[in-house]
C-alpha positions as CSV (number, residue, x, y, z in Angstrom):
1,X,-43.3,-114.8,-1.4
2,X,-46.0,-112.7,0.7
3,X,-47.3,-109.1,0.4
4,X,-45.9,-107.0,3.1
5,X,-48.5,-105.9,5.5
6,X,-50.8,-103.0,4.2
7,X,-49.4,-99.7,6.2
8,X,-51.4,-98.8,9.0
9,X,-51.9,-95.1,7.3
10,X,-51.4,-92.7,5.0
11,X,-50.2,-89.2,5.2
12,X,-51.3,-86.7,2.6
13,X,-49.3,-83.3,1.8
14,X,-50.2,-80.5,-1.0
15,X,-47.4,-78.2,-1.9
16,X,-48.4,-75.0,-4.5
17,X,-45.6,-72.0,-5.3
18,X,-43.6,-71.2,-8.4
19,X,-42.0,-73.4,-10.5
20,X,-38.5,-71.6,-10.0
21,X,-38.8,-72.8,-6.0
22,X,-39.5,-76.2,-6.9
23,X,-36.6,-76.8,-9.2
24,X,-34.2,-75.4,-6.2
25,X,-33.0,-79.2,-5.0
26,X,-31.0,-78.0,-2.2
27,X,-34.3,-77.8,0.2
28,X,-35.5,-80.7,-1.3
29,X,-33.1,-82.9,-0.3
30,X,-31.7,-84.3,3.1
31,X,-27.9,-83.6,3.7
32,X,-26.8,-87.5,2.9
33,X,-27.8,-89.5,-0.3
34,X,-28.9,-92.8,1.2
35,X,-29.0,-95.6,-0.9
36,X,-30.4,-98.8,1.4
37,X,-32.2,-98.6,4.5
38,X,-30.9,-97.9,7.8
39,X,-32.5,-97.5,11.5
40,X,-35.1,-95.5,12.1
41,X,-33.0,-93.3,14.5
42,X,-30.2,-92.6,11.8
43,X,-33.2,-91.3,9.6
44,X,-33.6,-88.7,12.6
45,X,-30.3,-88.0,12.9
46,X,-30.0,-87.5,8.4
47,X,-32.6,-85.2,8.5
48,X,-32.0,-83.1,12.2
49,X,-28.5,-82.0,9.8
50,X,-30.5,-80.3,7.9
51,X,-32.4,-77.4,9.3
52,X,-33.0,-76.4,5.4
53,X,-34.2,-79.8,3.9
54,X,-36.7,-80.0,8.3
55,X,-38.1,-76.2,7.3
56,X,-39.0,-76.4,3.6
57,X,-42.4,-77.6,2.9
58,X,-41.2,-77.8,-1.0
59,X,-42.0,-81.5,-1.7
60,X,-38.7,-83.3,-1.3
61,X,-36.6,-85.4,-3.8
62,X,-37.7,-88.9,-3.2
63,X,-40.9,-89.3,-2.2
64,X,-41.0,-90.9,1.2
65,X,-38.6,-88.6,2.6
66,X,-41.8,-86.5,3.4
67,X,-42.1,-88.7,6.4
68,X,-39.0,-87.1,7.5
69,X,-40.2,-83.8,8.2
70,X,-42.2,-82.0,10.9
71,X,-45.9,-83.4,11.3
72,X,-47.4,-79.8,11.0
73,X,-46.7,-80.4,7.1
74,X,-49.2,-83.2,7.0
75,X,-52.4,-81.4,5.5
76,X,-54.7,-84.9,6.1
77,X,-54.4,-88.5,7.4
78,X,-55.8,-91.6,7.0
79,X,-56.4,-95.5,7.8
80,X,-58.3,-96.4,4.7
81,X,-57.0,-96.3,1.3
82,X,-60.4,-94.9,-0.1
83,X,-60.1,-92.4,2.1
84,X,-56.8,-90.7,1.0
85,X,-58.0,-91.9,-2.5
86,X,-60.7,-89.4,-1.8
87,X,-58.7,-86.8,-0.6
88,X,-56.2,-87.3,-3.5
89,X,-59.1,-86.8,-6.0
90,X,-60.8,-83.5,-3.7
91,X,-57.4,-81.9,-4.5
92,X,-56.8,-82.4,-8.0
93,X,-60.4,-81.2,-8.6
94,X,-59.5,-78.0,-6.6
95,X,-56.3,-77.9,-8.4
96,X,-57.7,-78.7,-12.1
97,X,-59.0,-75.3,-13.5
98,X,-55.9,-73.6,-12.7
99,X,-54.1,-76.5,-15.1
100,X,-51.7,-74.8,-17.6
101,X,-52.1,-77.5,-20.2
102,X,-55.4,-79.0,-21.7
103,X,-54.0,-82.4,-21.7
104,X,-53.8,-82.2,-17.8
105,X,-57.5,-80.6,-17.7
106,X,-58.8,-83.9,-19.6
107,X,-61.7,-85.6,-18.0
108,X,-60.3,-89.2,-19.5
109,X,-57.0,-88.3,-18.6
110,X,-58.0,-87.4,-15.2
111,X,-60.1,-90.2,-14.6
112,X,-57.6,-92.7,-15.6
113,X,-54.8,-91.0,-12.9
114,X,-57.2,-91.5,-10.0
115,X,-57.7,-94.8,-11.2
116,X,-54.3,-95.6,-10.7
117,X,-54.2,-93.9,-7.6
118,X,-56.6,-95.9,-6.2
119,X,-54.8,-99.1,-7.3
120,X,-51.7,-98.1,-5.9
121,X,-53.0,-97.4,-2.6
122,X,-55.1,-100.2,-2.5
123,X,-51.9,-102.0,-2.8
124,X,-50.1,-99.8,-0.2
125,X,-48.2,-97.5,-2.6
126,X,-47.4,-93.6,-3.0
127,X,-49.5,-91.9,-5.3
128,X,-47.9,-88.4,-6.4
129,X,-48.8,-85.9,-9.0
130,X,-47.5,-82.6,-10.1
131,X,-48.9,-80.0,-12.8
132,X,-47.8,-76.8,-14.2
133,X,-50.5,-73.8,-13.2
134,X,-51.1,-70.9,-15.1
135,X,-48.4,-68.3,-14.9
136,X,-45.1,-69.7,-13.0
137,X,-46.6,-71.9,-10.5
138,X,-46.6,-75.5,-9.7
139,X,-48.7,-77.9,-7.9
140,X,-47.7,-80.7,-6.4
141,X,-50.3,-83.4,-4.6
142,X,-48.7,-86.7,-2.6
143,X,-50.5,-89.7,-0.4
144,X,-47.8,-90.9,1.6
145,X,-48.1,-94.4,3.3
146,X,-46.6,-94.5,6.6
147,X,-45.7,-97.6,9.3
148,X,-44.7,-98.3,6.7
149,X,-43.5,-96.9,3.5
150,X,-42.7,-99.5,1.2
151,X,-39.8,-97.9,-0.2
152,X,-38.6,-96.7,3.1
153,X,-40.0,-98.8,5.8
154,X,-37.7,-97.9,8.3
155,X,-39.0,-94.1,8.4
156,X,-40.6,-93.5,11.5
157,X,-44.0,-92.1,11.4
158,X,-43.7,-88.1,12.1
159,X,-46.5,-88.6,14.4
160,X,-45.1,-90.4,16.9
């Protein structure tokens, strides 16, 4: 059996508010649970029935749904994996002294998720990480890959 083809990019998103927002599923989920893949223009049609689910930029349930939604929630693109790697890694550095728990704060611990990340977009995956912040909030960082999504290849790109 063959690799799939590596996708042709990666989308990256960054989503910070309170934790209270993020555990409201509603928004993060598009009006029909879809359990195998259909055409990409039934994914248009899923997600144009939910205005709620197209306006939230509150990272949805299942990762690739991201795709989904309106480009203008795309915060960075791009071709190479060591790129978004980068990107990945810029962000949780940002993110990190705001970290509500010491384990998260970890240099080893931190080094060993970008690690991974790296593998897994080497390899054409998601990467996607999520920490508690000080007081109520929560941070959520995700590398999306796109034309296509492994999980969801039929997905159109959102910037097309």
């Amino acid at each position: 059996m063959t690799a799939p083809p590596p996708p042709a990019h990666w989308h990256c998103y960054r989503w910070t508010g309170d934790r209270r927002t993020y555990d409201g599923e509603s928004a993060r989920r598009p009006p029909h649970l879809v359990v195998q893949d259909i055409p990409p223009q039934e994914w248009k049609q899923i997600a144009a029935a939910s205005p709620t689910f197209m306006a939230s930029d509150v990272p949805p349930l299942e990762v690739p749904h991201w795709l989904l939604r309106p480009a203008r929630m795309i915060k960075a693109t791009f071709e190479a994996p060591d790129k978004a790697s980068a990107w990945y890694r810029d962000q949780i550095s940002d993110l990190s002294p705001s970290f509500l728990s010491d384990h998260d704060k970890d240099a080893v611990r931190q080094t060993e998720r970008l690690t991974a990340a790296e593998d897994r977009l080497r390899w054409g995956g998601d990467v996607v990480g999520g920490w508690y912040l000080r007081g109520t909030g929560f941070a959520s960082v995700q590398v999306v890959a796109c034309s296509a999504n492994r999980i969801r290849p039929t997905i159109p790109c959102p910037m097309r």
